[in-house]
Structure formats: structure tokens, C-alpha cells
PyMOL Python script that loads the backbone (N, CA, C, O; Angstrom):
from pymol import cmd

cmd.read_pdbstr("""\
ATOM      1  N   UNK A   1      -8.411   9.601  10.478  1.00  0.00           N
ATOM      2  CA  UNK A   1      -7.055   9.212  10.192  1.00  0.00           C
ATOM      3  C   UNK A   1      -6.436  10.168   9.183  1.00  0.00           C
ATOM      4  O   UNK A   1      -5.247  10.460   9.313  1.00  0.00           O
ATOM      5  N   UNK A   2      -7.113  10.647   8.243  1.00  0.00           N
ATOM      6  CA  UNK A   2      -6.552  11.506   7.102  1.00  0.00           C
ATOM      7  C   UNK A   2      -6.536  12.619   7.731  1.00  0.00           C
ATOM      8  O   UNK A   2      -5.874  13.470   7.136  1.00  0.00           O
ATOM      9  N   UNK A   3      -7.033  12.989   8.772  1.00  0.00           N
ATOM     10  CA  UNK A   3      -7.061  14.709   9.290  1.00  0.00           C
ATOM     11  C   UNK A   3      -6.061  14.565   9.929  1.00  0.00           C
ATOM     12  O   UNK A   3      -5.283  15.492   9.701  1.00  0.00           O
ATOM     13  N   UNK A   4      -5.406  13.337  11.140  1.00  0.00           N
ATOM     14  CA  UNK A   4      -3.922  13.299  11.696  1.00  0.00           C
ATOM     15  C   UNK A   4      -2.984  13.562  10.712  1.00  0.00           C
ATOM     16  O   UNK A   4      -2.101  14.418  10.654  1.00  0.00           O
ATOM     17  N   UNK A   5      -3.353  12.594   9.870  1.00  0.00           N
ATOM     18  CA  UNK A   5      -1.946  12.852   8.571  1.00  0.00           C
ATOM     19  C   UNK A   5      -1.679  14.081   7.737  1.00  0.00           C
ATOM     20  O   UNK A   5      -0.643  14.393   7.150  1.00  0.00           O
ATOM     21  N   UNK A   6      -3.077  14.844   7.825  1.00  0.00           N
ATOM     22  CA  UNK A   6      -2.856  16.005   7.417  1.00  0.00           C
ATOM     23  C   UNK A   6      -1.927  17.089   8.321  1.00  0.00           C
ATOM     24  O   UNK A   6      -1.014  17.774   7.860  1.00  0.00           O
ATOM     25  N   UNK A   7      -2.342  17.073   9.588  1.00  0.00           N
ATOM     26  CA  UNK A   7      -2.148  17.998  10.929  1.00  0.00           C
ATOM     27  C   UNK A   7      -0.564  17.813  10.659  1.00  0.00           C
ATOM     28  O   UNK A   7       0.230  18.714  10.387  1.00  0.00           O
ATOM     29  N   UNK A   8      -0.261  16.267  10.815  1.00  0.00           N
ATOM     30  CA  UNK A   8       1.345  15.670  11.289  1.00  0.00           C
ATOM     31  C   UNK A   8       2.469  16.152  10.267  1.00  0.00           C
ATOM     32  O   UNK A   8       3.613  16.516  10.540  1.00  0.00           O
ATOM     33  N   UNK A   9       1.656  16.033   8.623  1.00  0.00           N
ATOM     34  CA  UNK A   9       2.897  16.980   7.139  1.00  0.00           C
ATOM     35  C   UNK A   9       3.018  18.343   7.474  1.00  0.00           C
ATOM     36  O   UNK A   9       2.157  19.016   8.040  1.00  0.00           O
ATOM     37  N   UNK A  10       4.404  18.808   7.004  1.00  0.00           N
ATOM     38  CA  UNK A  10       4.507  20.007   7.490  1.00  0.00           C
ATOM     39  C   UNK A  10       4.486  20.678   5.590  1.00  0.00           C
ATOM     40  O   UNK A  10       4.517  20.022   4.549  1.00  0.00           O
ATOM     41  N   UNK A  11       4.446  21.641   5.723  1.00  0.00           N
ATOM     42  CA  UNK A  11       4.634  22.467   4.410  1.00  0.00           C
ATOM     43  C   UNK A  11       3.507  23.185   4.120  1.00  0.00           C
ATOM     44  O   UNK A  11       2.978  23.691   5.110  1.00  0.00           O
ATOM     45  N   UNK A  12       2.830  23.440   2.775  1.00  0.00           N
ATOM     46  CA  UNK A  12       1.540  24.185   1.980  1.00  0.00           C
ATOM     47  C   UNK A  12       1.148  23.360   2.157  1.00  0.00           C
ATOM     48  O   UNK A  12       1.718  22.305   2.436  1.00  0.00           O
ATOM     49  N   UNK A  13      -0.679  23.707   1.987  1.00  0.00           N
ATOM     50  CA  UNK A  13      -1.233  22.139   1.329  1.00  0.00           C
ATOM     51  C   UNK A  13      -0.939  21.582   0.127  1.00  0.00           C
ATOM     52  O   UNK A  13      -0.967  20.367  -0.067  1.00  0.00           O
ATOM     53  N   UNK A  14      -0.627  22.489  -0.790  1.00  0.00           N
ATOM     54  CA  UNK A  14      -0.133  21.864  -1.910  1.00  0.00           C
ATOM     55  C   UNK A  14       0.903  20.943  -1.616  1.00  0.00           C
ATOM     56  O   UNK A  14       0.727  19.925  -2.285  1.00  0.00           O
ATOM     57  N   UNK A  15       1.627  20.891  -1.099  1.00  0.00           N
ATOM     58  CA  UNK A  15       2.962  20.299  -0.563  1.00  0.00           C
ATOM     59  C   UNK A  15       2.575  19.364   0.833  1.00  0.00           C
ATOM     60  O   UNK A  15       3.422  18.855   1.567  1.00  0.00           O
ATOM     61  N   UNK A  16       1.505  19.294   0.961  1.00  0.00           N
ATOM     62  CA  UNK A  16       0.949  18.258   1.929  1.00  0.00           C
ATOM     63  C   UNK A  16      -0.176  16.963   0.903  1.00  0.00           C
ATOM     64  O   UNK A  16      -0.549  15.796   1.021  1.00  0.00           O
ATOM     65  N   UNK A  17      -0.315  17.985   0.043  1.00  0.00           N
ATOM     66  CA  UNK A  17      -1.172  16.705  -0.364  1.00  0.00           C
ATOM     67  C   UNK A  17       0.144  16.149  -1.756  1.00  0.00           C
ATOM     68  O   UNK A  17      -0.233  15.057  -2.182  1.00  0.00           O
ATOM     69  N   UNK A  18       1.223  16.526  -2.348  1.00  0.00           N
ATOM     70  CA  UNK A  18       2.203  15.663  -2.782  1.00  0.00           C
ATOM     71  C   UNK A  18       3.352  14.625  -1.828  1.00  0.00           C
ATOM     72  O   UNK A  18       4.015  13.697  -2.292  1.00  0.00           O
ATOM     73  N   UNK A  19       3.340  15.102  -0.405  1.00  0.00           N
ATOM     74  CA  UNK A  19       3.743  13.738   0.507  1.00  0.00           C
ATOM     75  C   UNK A  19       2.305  13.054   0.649  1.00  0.00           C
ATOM     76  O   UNK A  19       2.354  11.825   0.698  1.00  0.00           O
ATOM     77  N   UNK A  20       1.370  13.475   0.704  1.00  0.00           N
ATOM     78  CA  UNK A  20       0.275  12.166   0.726  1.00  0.00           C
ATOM     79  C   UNK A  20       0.347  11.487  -0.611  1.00  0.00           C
ATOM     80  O   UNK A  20       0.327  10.258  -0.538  1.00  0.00           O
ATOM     81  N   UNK A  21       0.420  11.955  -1.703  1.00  0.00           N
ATOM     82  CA  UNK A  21       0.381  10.977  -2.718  1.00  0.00           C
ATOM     83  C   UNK A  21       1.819   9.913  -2.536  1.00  0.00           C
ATOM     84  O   UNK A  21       1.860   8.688  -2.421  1.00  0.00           O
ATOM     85  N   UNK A  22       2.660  10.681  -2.556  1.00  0.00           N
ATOM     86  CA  UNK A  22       3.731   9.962  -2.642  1.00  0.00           C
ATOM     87  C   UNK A  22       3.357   8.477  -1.479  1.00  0.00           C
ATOM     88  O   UNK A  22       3.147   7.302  -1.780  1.00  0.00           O
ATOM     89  N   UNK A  23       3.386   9.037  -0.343  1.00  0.00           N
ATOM     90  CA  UNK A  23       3.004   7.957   0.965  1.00  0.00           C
ATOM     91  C   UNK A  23       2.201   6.568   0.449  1.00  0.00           C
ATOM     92  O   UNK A  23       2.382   5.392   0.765  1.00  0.00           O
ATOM     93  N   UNK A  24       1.217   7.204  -0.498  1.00  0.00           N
ATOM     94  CA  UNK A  24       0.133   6.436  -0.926  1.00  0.00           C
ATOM     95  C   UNK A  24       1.149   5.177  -1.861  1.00  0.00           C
ATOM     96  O   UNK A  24       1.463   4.062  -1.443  1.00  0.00           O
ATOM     97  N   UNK A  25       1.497   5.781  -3.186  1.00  0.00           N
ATOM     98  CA  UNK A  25       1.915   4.837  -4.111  1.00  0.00           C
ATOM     99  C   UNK A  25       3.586   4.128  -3.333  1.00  0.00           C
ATOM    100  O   UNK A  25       4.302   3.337  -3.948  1.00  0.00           O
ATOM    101  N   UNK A  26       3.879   4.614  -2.007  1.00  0.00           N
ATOM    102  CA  UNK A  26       5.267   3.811  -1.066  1.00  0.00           C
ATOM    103  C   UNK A  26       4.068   2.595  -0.482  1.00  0.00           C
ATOM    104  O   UNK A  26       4.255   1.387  -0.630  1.00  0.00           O
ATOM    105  N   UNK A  27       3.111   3.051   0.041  1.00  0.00           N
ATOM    106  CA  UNK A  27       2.110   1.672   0.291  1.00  0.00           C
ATOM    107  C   UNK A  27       1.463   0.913  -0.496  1.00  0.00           C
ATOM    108  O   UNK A  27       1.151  -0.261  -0.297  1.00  0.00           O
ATOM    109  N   UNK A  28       1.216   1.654  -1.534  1.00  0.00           N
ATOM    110  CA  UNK A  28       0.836   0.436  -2.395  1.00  0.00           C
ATOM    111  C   UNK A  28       1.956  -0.222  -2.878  1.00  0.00           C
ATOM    112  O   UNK A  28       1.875  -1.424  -3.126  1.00  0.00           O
ATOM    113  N   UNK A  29       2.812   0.283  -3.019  1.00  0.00           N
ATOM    114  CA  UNK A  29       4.466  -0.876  -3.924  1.00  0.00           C
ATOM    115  C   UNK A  29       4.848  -1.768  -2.827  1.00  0.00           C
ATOM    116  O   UNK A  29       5.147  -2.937  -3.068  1.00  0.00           O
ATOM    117  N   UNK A  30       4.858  -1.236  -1.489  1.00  0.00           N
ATOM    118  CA  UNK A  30       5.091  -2.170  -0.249  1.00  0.00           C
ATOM    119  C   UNK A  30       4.091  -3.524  -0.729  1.00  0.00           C
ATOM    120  O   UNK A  30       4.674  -4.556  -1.063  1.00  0.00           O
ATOM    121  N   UNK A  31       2.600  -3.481  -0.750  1.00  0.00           N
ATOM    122  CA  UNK A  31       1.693  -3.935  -1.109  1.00  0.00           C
ATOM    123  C   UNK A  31       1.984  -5.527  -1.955  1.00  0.00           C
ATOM    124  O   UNK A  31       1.930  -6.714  -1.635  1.00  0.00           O
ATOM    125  N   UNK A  32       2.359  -4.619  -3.379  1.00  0.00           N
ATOM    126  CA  UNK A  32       2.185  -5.254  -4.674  1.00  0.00           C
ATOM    127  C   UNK A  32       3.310  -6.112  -4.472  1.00  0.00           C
ATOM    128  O   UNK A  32       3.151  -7.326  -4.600  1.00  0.00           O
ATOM    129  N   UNK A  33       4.580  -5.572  -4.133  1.00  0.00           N
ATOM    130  CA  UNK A  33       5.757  -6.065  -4.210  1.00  0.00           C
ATOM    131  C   UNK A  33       6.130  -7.214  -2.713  1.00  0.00           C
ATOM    132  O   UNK A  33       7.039  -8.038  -2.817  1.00  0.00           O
ATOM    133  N   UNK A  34       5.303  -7.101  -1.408  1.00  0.00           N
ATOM    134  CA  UNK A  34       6.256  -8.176  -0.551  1.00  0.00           C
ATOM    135  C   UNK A  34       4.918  -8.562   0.092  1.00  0.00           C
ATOM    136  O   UNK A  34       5.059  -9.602   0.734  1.00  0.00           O
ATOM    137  N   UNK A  35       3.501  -8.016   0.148  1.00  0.00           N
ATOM    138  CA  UNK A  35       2.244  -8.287   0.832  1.00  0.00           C
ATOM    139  C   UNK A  35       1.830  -9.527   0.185  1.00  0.00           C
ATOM    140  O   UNK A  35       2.049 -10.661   0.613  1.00  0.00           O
ATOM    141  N   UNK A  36       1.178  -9.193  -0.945  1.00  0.00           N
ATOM    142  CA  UNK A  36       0.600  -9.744  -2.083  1.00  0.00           C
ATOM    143  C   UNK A  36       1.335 -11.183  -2.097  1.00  0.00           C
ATOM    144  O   UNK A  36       0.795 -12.121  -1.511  1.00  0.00           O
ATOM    145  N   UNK A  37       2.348 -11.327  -2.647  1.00  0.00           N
ATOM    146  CA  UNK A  37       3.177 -12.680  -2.833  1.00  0.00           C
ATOM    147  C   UNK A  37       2.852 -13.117  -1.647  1.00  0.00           C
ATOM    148  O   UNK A  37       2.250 -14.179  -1.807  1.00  0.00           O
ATOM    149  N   UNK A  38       2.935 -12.852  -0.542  1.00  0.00           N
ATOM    150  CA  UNK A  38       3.345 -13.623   0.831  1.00  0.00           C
ATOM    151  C   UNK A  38       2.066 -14.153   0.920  1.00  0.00           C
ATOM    152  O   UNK A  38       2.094 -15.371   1.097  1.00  0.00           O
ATOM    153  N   UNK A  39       1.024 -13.700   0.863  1.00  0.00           N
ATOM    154  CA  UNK A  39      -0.412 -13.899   1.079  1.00  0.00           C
ATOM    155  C   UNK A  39      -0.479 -15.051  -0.012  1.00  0.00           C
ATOM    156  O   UNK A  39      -0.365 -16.252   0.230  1.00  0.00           O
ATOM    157  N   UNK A  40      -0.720 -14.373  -1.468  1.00  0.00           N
ATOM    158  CA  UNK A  40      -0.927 -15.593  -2.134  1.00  0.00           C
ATOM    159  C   UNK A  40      -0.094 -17.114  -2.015  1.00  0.00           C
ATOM    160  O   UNK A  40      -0.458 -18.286  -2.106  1.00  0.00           O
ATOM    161  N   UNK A  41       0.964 -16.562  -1.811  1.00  0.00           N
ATOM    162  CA  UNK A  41       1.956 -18.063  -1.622  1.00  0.00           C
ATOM    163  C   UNK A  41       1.349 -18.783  -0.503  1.00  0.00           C
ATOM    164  O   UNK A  41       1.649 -19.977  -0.514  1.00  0.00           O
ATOM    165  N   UNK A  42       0.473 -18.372   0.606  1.00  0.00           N
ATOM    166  CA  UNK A  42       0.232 -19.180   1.792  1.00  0.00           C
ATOM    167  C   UNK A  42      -1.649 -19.355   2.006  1.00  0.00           C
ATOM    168  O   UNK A  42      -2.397 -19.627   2.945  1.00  0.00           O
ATOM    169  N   UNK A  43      -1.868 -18.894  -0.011  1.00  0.00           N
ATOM    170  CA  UNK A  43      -2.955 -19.153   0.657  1.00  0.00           C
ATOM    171  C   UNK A  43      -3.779 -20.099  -1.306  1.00  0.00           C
ATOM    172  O   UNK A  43      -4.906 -20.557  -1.489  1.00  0.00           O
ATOM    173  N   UNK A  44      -2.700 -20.021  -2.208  1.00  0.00           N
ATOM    174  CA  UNK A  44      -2.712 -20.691  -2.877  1.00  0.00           C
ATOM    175  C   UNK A  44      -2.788 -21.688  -3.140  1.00  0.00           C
ATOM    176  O   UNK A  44      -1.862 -22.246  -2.551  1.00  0.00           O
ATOM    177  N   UNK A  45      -3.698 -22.875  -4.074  1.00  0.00           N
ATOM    178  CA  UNK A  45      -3.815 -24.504  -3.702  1.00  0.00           C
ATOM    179  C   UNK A  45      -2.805 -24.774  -4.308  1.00  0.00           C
ATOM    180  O   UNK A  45      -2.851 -24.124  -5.352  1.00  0.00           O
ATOM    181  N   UNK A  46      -1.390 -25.694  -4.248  1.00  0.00           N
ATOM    182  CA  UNK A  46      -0.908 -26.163  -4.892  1.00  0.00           C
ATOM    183  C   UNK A  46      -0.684 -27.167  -5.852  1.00  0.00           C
ATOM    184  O   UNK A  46      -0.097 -27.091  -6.931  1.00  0.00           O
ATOM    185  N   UNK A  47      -1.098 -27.883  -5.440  1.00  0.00           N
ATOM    186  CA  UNK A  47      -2.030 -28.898  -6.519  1.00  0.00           C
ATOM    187  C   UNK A  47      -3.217 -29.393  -6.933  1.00  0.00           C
ATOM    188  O   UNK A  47      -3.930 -30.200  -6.337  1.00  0.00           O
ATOM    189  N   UNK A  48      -3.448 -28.741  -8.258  1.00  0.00           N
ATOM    190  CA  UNK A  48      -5.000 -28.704  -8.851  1.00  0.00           C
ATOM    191  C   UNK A  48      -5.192 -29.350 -10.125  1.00  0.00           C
ATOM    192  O   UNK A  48      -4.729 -29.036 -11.221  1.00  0.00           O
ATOM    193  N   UNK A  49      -5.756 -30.060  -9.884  1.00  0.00           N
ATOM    194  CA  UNK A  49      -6.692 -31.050 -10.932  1.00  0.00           C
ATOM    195  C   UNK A  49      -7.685 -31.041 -11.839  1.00  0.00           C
ATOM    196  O   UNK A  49      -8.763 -31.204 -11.268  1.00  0.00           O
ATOM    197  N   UNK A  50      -7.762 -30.954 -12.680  1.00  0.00           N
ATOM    198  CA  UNK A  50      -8.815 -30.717 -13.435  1.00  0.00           C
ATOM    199  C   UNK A  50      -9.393 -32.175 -14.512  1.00  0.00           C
ATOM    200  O   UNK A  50      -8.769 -32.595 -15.487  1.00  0.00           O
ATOM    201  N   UNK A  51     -10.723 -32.731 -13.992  1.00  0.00           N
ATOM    202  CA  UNK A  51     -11.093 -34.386 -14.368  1.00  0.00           C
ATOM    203  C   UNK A  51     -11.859 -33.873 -16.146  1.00  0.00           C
ATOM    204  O   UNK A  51     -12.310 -34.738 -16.897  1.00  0.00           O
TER     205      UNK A  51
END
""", "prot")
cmd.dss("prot")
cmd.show_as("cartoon", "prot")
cmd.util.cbc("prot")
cmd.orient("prot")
């Protein structure tokens, strides 16, 4: 998968491996910011007790 993504950026490698970083931290903020919540919200107990 990383050798497609390499082949598919166009530029230097230097300039191929700063759109891979970038790509990287656009998926992780996708992630943190609309994944994460959605998951925990549907998978969180909502009411918890402690005796």
C-alpha cells in the first residue's frame, strides 16, 4: 500500500514524503475529530453505578 502511494505522489522524494506526512496527520484529525466520538458515543455505557 505505501509503494502505490508512493508511485501515485508526484514531485522529489523529498516532496513525496512531505504529502505523505501531511496525508497522515489529515487522517489522523479525520480520526480524533468525527471517528473517535462516533464510536465512543455508540459504544459507551450510559449509565454506571458504582455500589
Amino acid at each position: 500500500m505505501y509503494l502505490a502511494l508512493w508511485r501515485i505522489l508526484p514531485g522529489a522524494p523529498w516532496l513525496r514524503v512531505l504529502q505523505l506526512v501531511v496525508l497522515a496527520a489529515l487522517v489522523l484529525a479525520a480520526l480524533v475529530l468525527w471517528v473517535f466520538p462516533t464510536v465512543d458515543h455508540l459504544t459507551a455505557p450510559q449509565d454506571v453505578t458504582v455500589e
